[in-house]
FIRO-157343 format. One line per 4 residues: number of its first residue (from 1); their letters; for each residue x, y, z of C-alpha. Coordinates in nm, 3 decimals, m for minus. Example, Ala and Ser with C-alpha at 12.3 -4.5 7.8 and 13.67 -1.06 7.14 Angstrom:
REM FIRO-157343
1) AS) 1.230 m0.450 0.780  1.367 m0.106 0.714
This chain:
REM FIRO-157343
1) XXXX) 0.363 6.804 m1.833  0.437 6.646 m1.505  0.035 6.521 m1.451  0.067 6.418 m1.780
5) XXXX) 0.391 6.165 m1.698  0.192 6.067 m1.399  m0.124 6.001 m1.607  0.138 5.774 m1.870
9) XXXX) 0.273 5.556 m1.564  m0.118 5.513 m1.418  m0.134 5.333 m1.702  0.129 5.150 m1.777
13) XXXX) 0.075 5.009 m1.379  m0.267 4.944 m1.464  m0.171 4.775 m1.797  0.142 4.566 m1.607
17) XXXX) m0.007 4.217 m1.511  m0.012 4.075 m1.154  0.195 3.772 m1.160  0.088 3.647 m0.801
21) XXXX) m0.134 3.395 m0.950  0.120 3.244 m1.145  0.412 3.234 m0.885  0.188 3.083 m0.680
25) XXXX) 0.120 2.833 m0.947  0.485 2.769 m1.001  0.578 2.709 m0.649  0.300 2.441 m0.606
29) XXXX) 0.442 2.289 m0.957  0.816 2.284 m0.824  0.637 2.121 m0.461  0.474 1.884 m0.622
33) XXXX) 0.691 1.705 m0.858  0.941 1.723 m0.561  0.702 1.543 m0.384  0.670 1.274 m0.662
37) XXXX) 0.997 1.170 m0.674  1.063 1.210 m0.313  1.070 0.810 m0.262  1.429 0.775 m0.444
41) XXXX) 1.482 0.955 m0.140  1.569 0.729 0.215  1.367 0.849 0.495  1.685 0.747 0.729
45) XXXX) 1.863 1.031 0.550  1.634 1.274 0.529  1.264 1.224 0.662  1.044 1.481 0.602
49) XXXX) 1.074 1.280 0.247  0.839 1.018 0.356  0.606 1.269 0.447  0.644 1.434 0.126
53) XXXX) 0.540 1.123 m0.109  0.217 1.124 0.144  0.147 1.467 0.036  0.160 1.357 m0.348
57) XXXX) m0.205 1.309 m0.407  m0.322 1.592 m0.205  m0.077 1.815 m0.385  m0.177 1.642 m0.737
61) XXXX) m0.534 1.730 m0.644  m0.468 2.115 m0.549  m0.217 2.153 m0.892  m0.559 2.052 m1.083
65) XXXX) m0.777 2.269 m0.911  m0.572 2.551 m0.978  m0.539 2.403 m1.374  m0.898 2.475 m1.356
69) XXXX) m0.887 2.858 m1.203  m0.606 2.920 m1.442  m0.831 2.809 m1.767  m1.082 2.998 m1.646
73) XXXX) m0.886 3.318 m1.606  m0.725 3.249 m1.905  m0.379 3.249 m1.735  m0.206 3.102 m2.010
77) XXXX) 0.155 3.058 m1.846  0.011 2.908 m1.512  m0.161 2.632 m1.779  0.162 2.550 m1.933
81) XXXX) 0.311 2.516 m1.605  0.093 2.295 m1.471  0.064 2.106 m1.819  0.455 2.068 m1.787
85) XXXX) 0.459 1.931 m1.423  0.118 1.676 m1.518  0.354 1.547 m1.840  0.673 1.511 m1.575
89) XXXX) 0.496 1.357 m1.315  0.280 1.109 m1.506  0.495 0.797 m1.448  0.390 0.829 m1.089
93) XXXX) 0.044 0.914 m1.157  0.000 0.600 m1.334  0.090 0.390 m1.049  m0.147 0.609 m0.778
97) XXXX) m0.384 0.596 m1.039  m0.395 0.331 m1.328  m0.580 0.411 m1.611  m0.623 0.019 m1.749
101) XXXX) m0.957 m0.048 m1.958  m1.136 m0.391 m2.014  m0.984 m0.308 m2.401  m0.628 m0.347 m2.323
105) XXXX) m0.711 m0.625 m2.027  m0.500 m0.930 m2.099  m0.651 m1.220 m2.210  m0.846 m1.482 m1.954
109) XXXX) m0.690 m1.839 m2.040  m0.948 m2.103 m2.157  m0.821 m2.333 m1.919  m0.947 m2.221 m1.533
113) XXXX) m0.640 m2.427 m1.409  m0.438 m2.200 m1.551  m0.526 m1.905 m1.351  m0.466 m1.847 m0.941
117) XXXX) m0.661 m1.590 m0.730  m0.467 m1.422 m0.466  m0.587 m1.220 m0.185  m0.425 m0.998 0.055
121) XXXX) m0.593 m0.856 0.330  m0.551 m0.730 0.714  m0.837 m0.880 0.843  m0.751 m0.725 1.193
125) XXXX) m0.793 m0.998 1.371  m1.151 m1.074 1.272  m1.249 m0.845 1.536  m1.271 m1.132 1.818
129) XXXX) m1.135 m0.856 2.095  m1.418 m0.601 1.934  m1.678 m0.571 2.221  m1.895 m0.471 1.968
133) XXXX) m1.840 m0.743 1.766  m1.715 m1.015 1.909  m2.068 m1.197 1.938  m2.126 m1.154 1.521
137) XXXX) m1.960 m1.364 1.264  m1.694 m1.158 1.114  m1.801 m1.008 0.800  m1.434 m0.982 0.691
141) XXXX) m1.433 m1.410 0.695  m1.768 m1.388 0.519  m1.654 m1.121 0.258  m1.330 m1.388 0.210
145) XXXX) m1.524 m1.701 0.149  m1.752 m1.503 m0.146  m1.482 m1.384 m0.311  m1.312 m1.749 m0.329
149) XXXX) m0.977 m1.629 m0.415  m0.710 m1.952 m0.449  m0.493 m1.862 m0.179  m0.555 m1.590 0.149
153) XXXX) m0.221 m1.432 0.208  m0.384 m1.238 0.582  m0.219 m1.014 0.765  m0.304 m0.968 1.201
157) XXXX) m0.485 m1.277 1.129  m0.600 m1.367 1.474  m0.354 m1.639 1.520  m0.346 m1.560 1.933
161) XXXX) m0.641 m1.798 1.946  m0.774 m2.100 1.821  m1.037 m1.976 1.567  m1.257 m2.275 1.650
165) XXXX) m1.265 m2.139 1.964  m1.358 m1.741 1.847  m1.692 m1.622 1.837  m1.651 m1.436 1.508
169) XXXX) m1.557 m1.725 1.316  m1.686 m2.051 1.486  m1.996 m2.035 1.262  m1.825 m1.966 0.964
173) XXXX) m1.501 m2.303 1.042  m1.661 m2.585 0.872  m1.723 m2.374 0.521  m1.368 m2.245 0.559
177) XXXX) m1.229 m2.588 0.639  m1.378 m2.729 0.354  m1.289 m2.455 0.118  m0.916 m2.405 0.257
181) XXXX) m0.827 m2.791 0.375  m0.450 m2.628 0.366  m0.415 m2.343 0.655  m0.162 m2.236 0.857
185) XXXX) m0.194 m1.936 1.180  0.162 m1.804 1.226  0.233 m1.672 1.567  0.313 m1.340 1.460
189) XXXX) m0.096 m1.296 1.295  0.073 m1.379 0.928  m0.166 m1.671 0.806  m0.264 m1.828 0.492
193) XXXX) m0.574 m2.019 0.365  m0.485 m2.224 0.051  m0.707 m2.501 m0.180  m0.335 m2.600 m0.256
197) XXXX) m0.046 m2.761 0.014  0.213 m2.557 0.087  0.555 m2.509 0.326  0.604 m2.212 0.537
201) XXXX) 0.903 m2.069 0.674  0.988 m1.804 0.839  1.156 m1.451 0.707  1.289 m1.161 0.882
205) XXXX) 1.325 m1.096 1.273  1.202 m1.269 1.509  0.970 m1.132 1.760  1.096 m0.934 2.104
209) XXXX) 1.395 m0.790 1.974  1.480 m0.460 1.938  1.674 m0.215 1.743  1.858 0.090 1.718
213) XXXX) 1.585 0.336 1.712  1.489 0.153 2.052  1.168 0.052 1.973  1.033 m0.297 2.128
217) XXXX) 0.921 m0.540 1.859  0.655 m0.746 2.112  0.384 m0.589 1.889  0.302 m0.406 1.605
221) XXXX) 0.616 m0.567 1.430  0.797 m0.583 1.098  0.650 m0.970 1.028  0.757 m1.168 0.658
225) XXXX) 0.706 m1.548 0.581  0.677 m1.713 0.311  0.461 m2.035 0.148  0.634 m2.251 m0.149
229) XXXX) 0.287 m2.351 m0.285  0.248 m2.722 m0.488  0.019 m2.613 m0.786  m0.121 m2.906 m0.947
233) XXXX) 0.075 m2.823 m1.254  0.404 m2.896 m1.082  0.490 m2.531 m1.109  0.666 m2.371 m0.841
237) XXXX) 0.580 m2.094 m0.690  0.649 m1.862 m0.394  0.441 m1.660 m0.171  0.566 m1.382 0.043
241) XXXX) 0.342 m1.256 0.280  0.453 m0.940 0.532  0.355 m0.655 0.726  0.568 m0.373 0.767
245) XXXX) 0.624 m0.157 1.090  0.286 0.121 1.161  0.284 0.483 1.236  0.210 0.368 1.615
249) XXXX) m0.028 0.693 1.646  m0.126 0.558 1.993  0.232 0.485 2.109  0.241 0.645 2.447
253) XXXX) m0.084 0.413 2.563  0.095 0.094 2.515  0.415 0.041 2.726  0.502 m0.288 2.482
257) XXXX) 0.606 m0.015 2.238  0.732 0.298 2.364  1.127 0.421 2.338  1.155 0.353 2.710
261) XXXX) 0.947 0.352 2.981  1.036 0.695 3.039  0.961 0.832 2.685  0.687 0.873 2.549
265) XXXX) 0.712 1.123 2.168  0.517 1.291 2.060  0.364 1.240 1.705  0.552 1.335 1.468
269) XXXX) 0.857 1.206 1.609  0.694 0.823 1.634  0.627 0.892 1.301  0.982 0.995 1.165
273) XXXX) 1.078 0.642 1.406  0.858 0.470 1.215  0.992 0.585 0.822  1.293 0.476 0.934
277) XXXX) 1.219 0.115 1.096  0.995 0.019 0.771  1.329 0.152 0.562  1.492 m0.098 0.737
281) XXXX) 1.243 m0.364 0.734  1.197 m0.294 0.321  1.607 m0.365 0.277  1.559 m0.702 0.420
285) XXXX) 1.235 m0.791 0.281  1.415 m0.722 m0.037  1.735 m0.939 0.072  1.499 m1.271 0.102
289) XXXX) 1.322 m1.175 m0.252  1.637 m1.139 m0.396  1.718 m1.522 m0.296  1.404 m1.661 m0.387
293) XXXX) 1.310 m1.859 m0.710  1.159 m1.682 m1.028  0.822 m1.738 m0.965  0.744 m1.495 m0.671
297) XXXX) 0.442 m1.325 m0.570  0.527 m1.061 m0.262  0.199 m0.897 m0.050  0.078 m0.771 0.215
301) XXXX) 0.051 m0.450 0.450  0.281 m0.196 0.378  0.168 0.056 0.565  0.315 0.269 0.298
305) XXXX) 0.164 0.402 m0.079  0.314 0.356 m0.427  0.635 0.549 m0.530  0.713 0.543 m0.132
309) XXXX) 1.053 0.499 m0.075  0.985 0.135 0.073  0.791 0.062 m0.182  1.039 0.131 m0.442
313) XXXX) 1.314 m0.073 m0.269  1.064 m0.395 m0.229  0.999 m0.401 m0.561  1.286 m0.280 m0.718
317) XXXX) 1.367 m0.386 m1.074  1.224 m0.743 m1.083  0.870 m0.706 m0.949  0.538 m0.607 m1.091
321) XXXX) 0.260 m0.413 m0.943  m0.043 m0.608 m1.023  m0.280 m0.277 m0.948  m0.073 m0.099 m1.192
325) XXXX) m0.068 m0.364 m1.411  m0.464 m0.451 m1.457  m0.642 m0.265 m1.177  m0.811 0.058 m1.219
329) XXXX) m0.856 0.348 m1.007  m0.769 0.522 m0.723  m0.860 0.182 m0.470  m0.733 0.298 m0.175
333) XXXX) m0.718 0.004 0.097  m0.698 0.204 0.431  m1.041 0.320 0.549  m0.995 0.513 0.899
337) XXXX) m0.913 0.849 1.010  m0.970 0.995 0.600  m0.648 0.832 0.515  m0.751 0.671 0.178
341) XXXX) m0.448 0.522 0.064  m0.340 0.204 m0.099  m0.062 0.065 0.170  m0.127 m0.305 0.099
345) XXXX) 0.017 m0.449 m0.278  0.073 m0.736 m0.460  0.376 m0.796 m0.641  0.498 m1.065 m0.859
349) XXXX) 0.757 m1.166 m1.081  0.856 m1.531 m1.307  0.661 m1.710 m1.561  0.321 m1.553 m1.432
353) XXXX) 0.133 m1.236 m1.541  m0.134 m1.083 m1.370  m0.480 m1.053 m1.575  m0.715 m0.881 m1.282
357) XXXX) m0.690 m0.691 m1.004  m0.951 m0.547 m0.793  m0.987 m0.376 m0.442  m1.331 m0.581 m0.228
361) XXXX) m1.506 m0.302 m0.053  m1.651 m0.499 0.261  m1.577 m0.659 0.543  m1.539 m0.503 0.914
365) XXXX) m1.116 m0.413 0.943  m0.964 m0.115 0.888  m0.840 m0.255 0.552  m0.995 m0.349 0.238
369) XXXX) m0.847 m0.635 0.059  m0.707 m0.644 m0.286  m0.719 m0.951 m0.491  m0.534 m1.054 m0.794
373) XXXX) m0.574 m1.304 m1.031  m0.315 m1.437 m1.238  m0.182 m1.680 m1.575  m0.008 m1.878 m1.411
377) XXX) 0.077 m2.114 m1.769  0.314 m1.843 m1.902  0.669 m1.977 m2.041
């Protein structure tokens, strides 16, 4: 009787499923749609956050692989689960990853005065203080001046130096001067290159100050200016160019940026510093949108992906993402250290709609610039 009893619960063990599989699967579900959502969340509150929406893709990625196993194994509630956190999540998919086709692509107006090309790009400084390349005409001006957008909107755009004067892009001036008879070299490395006049002015702090978090803002700064461009339509319109503050990975080897010149942090803490200064610089950025005209387009380097807190608050309820609009893909616009995100945007609002996007693979920075063209005749 009592081997028989043992015999029954052998059994009913062996019969029992192992759940591992699927708690595993559910914790990964609950992780990543926290992760999704984590940029309604302000990294000067609580900044692990920022880290979090970083980890969205990766975790996206791994959820899907595991979709996969659990098909496979025929693991029926782990499917659901995953099914259930791909349905919730999908609003922030489709920004990481629009899924626009040439058969829902707006229409191209008859009229090519009707449309404007912009480009954004971080042409790091067309690598004039590259020892490597500082005798070669920059590929990044050459990649610019094929593509032909309208208007340039460039970010660390080599404005410590004449470029007449700069090895990399003395043999390239007099193509550039005749294609873009309307430039201007801020400073700060903001600069535009426009077929169409335009007046700048400035937008945000200036440069040397510092703040709170005691960072010095003689380099690697939050930078924003903007260009009210004349269209030969009479149409007004408003171009926002910026660059928000970096992850200063190599703080402690530049003194122009450290906490003090005592302190040097470690990684992760320049890091959590940094969240919280592009926070900042994202709640004024949006200040000066909110006081500009209706026809706005806002771009630049971000140094921060789509759904990120900072991105949310820059383009709050007004502006468009033109990737997510008409682009396709993935396109991420960092290409160093396996980082392949898309930290630099375009963003518009008024009587314009974009009707292309695409990312240019090319060039010689550690960004790839997006370009957007719009219909600029909408009423």
């Amino acid at each position: 009787m009592a081997k028989s009893t043992y015999d029954y619960n052998l059994r009913r063990r062996k019969k029992r499923p192992n759940r591992t599989f699927e708690i595993a699967c559910a914790i990964l579900v609950v992780i990543t749609i926290a992760c999704a959502f984590s940029g309604n969340v302000d990294p000067k509150t609580f900044f692990p956050s920022a880290f979090m929406t970083l980890a969205f893709v990766p975790m996206l990625l791994l959820m899907l692989l595991l979709l996969v196993i659990a098909l496979l194994w025929r693991r029926w509630l782990a499917v659901i689960a995953v099914i259930v956190a791909i349905v919730i999540t999908l609003p922030v998919i489709t920004v990481f990853l629009p899924m626009n086709t040439a058969e829902n692509a707006p229409a191209v107006p008859a009229d090519p005065k009707a449309m404007l090309k912009v480009m954004t790009f971080n042409a790091l400084m067309f690598n004039h203080h590259d020892v490597e390349k500082k005798d070669k005409p920059s590929a990044s001006m050459r990649m610019i001046l094929d593509a032909d957008p309208d208007v340039v909107m460039l970010q660390e755009g080599a404005a410590d130096a004449d470029w007449e004067e700069l090895t990399t892009l003395k043999p390239l001036m007099a193509e550039v001067k005749a294609k873009y008879p309307y430039r201007f070299l801020g400073d700060e490395g903001l600069c535009i290159m426009s077929k169409f006049p335009f007046k700048a002015q400035t937008v945000g702090e200036q440069l040397g100050t510092r703040t709170a978090l005691g960072y010095n803002r003689k380099q690697n700064a939050y930078l924003a200016r903007s260009f009210d461009l004349e269209l030969p339509s009479g149409k007004q319109l408003r171009l926002v160019d910026f660059r928000l503050q970096s992850y200063h990975l190599s703080f402690g080897k530049n003194p122009n940026v450290r906490v003090s010149p005592d302190v040097k942090p470690n990684p992760l803490e320049r890091m959590r510093r940094s969240f919280a200064l592009r926070s900042g610089n994202a709640e004024d950025l949006r200040h000066f949108i909110d006081g500009c005209p209706k026809n706005v387009i806002v771009c630049g380097d971000m140094n921060d992906v789509p759904t990120s807190h900072v991105y949310r608050v820059i383009k709050g309820d007004d502006l468009n993402d033109a990737w997510s609009d008409v682009g396709r893909g993935y396109a991420f616009t960092y290409n160093r250290h396996h980082l392949k995100y898309r930290i630099d945007h375009i963003l518009y609002r008024g009587d314009l709609k974009a009707i292309r996007a695409e990312r240019i693979k090319g060039g010689d920075s550690d960004h790839y610039p997006i370009m957007a063209t719009f219909d600029i005749d909408i009423n």
